[in-house]
C-alpha positions in Angstrom: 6.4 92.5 258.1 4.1 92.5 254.8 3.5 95.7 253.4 -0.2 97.3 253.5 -0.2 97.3 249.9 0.6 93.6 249.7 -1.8 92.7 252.4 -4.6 95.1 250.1 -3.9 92.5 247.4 -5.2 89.1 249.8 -8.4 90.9 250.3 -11.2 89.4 248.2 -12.3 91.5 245.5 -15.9 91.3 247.1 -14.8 92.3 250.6 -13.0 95.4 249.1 -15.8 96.0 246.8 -18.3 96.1 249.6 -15.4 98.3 252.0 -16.0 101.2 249.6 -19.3 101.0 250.1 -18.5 101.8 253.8 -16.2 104.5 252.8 -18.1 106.4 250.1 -21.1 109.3 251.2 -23.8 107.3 249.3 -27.8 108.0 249.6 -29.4 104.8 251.4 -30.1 103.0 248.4 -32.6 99.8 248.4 -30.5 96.5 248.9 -34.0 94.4 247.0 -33.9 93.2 244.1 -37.0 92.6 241.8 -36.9 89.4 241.0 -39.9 89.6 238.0 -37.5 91.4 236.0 -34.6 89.2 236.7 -33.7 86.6 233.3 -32.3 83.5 234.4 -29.0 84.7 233.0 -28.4 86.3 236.3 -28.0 82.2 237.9 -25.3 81.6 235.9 -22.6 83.4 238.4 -23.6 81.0 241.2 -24.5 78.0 239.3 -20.6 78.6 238.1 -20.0 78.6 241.5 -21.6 75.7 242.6 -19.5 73.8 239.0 -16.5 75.2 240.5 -16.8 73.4 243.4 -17.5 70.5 242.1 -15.6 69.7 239.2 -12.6 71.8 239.7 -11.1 70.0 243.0 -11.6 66.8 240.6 -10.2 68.1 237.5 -7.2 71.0 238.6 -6.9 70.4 242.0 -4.1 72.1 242.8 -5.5 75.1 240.6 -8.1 75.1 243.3 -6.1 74.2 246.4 -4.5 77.7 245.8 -6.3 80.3 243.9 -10.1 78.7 244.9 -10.2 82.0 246.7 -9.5 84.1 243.9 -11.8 82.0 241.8 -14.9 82.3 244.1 -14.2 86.2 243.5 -14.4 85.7 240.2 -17.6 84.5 240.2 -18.9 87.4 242.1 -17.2 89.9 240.0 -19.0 88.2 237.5 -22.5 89.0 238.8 -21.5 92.7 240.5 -20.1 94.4 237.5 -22.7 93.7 234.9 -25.1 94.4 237.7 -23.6 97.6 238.4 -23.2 98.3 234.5 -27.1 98.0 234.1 -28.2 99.3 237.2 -25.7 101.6 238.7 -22.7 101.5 241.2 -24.7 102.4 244.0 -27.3 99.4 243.4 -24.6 96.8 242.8 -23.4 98.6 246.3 -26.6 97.6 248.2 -27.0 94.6 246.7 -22.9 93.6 248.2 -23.1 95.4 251.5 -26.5 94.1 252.3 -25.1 90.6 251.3 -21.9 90.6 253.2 -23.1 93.1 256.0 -26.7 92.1 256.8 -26.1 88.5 255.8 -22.8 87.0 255.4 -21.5 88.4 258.2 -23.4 86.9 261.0 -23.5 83.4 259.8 -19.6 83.6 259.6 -19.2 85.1 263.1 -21.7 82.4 264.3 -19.7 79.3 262.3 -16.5 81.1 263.4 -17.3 80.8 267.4 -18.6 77.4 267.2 -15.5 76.8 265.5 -13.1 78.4 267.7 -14.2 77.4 271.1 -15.2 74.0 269.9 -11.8 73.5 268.3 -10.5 74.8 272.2 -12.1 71.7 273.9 -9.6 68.6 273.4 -10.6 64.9 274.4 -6.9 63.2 275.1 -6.8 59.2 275.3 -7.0 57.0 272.2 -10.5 55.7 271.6 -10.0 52.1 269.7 -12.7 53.0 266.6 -14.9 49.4 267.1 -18.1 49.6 265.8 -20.6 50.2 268.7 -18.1 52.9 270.1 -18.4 54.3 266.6 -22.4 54.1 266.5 -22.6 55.6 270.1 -19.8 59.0 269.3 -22.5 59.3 265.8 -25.5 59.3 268.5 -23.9 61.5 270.7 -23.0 63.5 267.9 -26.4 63.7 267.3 -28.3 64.5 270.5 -25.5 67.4 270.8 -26.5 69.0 267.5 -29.4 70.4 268.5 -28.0 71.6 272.1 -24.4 73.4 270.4 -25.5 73.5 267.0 -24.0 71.2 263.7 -21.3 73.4 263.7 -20.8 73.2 267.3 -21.6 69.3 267.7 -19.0 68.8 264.5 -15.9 70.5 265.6 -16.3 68.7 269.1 -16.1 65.1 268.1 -14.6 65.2 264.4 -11.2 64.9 265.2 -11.9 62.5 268.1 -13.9 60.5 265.8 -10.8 60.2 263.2 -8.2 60.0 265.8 -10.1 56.4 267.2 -10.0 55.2 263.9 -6.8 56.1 262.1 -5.8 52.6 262.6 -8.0 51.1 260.5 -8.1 51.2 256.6 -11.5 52.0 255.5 -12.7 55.2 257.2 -14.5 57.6 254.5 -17.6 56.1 255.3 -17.5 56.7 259.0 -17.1 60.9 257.9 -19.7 60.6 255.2 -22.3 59.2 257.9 -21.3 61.7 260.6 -21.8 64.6 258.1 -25.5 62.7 257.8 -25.8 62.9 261.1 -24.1 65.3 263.5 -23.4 68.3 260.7 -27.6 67.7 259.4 -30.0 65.7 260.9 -28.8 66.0 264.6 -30.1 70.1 264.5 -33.3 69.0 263.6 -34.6 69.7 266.6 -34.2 73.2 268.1 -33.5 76.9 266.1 -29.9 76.4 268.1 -29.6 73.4 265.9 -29.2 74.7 262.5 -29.4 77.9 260.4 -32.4 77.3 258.8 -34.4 77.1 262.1 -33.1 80.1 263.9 -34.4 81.8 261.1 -38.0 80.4 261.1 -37.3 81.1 265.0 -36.7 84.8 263.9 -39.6 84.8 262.6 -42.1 84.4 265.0 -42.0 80.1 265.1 -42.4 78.9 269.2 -38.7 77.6 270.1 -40.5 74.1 270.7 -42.3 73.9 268.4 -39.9 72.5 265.7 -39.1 69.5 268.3 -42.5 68.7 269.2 -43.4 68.4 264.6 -40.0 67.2 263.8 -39.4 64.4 266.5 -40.9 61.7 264.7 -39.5 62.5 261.3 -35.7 63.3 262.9 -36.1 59.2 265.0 -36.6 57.7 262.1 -34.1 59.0 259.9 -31.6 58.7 262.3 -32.2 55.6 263.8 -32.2 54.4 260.0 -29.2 55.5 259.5 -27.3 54.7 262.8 -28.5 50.9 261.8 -27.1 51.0 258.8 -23.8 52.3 259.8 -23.3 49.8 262.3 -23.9 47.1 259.9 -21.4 48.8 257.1 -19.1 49.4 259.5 -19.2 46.0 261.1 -18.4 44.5 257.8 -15.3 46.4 257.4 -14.3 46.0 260.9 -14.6 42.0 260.6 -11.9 41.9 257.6 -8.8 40.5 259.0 -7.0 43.4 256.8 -8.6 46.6 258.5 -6.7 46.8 261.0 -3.3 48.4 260.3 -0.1 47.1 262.2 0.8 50.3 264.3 -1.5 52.4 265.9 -0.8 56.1 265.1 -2.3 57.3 268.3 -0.5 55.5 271.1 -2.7 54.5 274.2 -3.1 57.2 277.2 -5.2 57.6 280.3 -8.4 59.9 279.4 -7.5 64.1 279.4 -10.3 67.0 278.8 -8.7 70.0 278.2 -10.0 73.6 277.4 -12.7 72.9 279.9 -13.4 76.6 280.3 -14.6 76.2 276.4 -17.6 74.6 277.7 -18.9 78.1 279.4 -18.0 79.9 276.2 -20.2 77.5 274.6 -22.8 78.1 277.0 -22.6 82.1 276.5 -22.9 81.2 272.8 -26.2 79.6 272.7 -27.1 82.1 275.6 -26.4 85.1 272.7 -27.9 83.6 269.9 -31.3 83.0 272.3 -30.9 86.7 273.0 -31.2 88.0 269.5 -34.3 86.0 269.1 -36.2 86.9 272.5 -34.7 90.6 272.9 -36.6 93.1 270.7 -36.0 96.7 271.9 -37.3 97.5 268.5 -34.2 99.6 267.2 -32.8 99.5 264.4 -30.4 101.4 262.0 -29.7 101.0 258.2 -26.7 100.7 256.0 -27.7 101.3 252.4 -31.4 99.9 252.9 -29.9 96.8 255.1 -31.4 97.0 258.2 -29.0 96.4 261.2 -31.1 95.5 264.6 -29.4 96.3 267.9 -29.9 93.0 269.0 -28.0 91.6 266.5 -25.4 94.0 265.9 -25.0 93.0 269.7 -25.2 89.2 269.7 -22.1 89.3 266.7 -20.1 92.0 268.8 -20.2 89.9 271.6 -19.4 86.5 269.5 -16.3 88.1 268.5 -15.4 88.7 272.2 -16.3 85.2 272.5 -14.0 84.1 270.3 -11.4 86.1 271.6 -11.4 85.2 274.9 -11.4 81.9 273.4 -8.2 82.0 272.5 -7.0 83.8 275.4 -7.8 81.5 277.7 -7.3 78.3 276.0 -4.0 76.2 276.6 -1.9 76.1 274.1 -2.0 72.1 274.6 -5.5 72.1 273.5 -5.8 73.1 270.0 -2.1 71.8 269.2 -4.0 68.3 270.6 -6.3 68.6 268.3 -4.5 70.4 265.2 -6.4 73.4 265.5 -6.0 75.2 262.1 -7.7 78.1 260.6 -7.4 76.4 256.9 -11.2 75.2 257.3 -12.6 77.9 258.6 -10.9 80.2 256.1 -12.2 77.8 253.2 -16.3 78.0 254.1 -15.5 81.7 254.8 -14.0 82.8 251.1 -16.8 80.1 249.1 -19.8 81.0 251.5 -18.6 85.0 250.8 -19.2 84.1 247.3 -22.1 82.4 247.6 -23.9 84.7 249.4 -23.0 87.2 247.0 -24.1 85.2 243.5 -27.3 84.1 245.4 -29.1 87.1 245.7 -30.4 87.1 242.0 -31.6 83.9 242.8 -33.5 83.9 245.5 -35.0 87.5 244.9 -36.9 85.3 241.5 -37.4 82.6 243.9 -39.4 85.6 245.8 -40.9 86.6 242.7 -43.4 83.3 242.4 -45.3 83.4 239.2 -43.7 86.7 238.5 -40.4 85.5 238.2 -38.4 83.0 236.3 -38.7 80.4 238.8 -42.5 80.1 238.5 -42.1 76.3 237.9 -41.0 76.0 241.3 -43.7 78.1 243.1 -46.4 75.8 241.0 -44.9 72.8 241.9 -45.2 73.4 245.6 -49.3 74.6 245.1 -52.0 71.3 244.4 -54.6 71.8 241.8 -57.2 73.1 245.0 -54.8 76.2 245.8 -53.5 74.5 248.8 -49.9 73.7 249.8 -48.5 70.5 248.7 -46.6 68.9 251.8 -44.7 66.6 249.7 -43.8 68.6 247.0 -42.7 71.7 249.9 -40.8 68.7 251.5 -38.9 67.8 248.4 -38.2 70.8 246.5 -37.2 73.1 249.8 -34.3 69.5 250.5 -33.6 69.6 246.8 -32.7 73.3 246.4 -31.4 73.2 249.9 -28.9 70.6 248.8 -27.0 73.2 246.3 -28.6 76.3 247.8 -27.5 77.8 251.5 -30.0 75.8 253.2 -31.1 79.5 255.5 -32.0 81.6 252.4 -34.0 78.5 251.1 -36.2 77.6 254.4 -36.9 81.4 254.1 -38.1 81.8 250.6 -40.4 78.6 251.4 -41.7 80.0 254.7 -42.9 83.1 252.8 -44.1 81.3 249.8 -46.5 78.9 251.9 -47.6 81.5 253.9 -44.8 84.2 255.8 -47.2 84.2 258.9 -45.8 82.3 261.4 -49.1 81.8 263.6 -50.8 80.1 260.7 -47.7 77.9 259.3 -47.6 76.8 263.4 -51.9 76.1 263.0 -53.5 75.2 260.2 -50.3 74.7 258.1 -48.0 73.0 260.6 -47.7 70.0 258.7 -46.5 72.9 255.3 -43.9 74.3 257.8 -42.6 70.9 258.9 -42.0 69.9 255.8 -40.0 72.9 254.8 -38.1 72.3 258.1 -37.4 68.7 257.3 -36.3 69.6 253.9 -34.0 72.2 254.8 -32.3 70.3 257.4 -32.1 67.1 256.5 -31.2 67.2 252.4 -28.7 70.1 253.6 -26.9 66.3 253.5 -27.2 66.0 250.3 -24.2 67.4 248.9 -20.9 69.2 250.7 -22.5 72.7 250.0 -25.7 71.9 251.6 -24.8 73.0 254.6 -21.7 74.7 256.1 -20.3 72.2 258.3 -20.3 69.4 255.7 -17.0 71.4 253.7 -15.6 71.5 257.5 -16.0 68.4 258.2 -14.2 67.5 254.5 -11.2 69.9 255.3 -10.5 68.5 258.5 -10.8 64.8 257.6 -8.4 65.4 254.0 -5.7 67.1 256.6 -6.1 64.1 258.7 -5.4 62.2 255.3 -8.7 60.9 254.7 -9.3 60.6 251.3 -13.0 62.0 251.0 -15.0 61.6 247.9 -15.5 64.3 245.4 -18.4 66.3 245.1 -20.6 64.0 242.8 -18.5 61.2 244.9 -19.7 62.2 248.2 -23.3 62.6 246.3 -22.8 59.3 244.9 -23.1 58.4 248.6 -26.3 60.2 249.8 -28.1 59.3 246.7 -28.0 55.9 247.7 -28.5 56.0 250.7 -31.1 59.1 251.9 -32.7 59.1 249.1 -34.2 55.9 249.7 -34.8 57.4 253.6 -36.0 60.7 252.3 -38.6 58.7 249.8 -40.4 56.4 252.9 -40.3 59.7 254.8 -43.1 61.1 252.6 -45.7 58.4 252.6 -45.1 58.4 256.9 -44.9 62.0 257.6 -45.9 64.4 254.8 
């Protein structure tokens, strides 16, 4: 058995930097930053995040492969201790425990249930990966995004998906287009569907109403794109060389197993609608991050939820579909990192003209003082394509308004294009949106060769951008 000093050293240096937080008798200390006084010297921790991720898989991959961990700590070493160097121990405190605690923490436990008991439900029988029964599991991928969640919607069909095609030769672009479509687009519709909209949900925004302004926008870009995967994948499919001489996946009669995953699921969205309607209106704080009851009780309960999950699972079920904790423990160390580096950024994204983002906040505002749909569309996708796509909707929704009766009246057609933004450029690159670097684990230890980070960006460029362009002369 490992010692508890050598398990001390796998802990991230940001998890044990926020623990002492936790441990120490500090004075509640404010976890907001002023953004106005912020240079843009404090980016450069989570733009060297973001360059990590892209370049160094490319360049030292198996540097990354085993220390990308250690790296991503790095990073947010590099923000904490000058922070705490200028501003104190205790602020640099805050500013981690109201990012890991308040924040990080319940989009992980989230992402980790949707994980868990999605990775618990196993569809046995070998689907033959033909075109239309392609197109159909990507639309069914897609109506089920906004029911479980991308997350949710991914980890059911992902390994299905690659298991009815691992007889064929060209299959990267079948993963690219579901990470379009079930980990993005699909959750278009609902505040179950994706991060971004549970937080405008949060916020006071009618659980319809996002369906009701998104509908039109969400059928075209996904009927787009359905057509033109069937047509790409129809031209591979035709060439007498796709098909490889052995099957990997022998035929066998049709098996669900896990069924009982399908309740947890239910008790999952049933939690997360709990948090949103339930307001007993108590609260406590941990170094100025407030802690609501209803949310402290919605992530308590997820973890239950995952535990029962595995409880209760067969064994046969996540050893059918390779259930691994490799992808899960990827998104957890980056996104710990992320959410840590990110604060400077989005507290001068809250600054406006104040801060040193003011270029940004102008370029969203039209020469009358009024909201810019187009440009809110455009620049909430583009910094949601390299940004957490939650903290992004957010700063938007406050910086065309923050009331979330007037963004729903006179500015509902501001608040849907923040939605679309968020949600559908969260496509745009692997870090848009959590799933997407799920998605890419699983199908590289399937042995799918996925394209790098500009690779995979190489891909949407060409192919949402265009999408994304006709989008804002029909809708916004």
């Amino acid at each position: 058995m490992p010692s508890g000093r050598h398990l001390l050293t796998r802990i991230p240096a940001p998890f044990l930097f926020a623990l002492c937080a936790l441990l120490l008798p500090l004075p509640g200390w404010s976890a907001e930053l002023d953004g106005a006084g912020l240079s843009l010297a404090w980016a450069i921790p989570f733009a060297g995040v973001l360059l990590s991720i892209a370049v160094l898989p490319l360049l030292m991959p198996a540097l990354w492969h085993h220390h990308f961990g250690k790296i991503a700590a790095a990073w947010a070493l590099a923000f904490l201790l000058p922070f705490a160097a200028l501003h104190g121990a205790h602020a640099a405190l805050a500013i981690s425990v109201h990012a890991l605690v308040a924040e990080y923490l319940p989009f992980i436990i989230l992402l980790t249930a949707l994980f868990t008991v999605a990775g618990g439900i196993c569809v046995r029988g070998n689907l033959h990966g033909t075109p239309a029964l392609n197109t159909g599991l990507l639309a069914l991928g897609t109506l089920l995004a906004s029911i479980m969640g991308t997350t949710g919607a991914a980890m059911l069909l992902i390994r299905p998906l690659i298991r009815a095609n691992d007889d064929r030769k060209h299959t990267v672009h079948v993963v690219v287009f579901f990470i379009f479509l079930v980990a993005n687009a699909g959750g278009s519709l609902t505040p179950l569907g994706d991060p971004p909209l549970f937080l405008g949900f949060l916020k006071g925004v009618d659980f319809f109403w996002t369906a009701r302004h998104l509908l039109g926008p969400m059928a075209f870009l996904c009927g787009a794109l359905l057509l033109i995967f069937y047509g790409l994948d129809r031209h591979f499919y035709l060439n007498r060389e796709e098909r490889r001489p052995f099957d990997p996946t022998p035929d066998s009669a049709w098996q669900l197993e896990g069924r009982v995953n399908f309740l947890l699921l239910g008790a999952v969205v049933g939690l997360v609608l709990m948090s949103g309607l339930w307001k007993p209106g108590v609260a406590t704080e941990l170094m100025g991050a407030p802690l609501e009851w209803q949310n402290l009780l919605r992530d308590g309960a997820l973890l239950g939820v995952i535990l029962v999950s595995l409880w209760l699972t067969p064994k046969s079920a996540r050893s059918g579909n390779e259930f691994g904790w490799g992808p899960m423990l990827e998104v957890g160390k980056l996104f710990a990192a992320i959410f840590l580096t990110i604060a400077p950024v989005i507290a001068m994204l809250r600054a406006g003209e104040q801060g040193a983002f003011a270029a940004v906040v102008r370029a969203v505002t039209g020469p009358d003082g009024k909201p810019d749909d187009v440009m809110y569309f455009w620049m909430t996708g583009l910094l949601s394509s390299f940004l957490d796509n939650a903290p992004t909707y957010l700063v938007f929704f406050n910086t065309a308004s923050g009331d979330a009766r007037e963004l729903m009246g006179p500015l509902a057609s501001t608040l849907a294009a923040i939605s679309a933004g968020a949600v559908f450029m969260g496509a745009n690159s692997y870090i848009g949106n959590a799933p997407n670097m799920m998605v890419k684990a699983i199908a590289e230890e399937r042995g799918i060769r996925m394209p790098s980070f500009f690779g995979y960006m190489a891909w949407s460029a060409g192919i949402l951008a265009p999408l994304f362009i006709v989008m804002s002369f029909l809708f916004f």
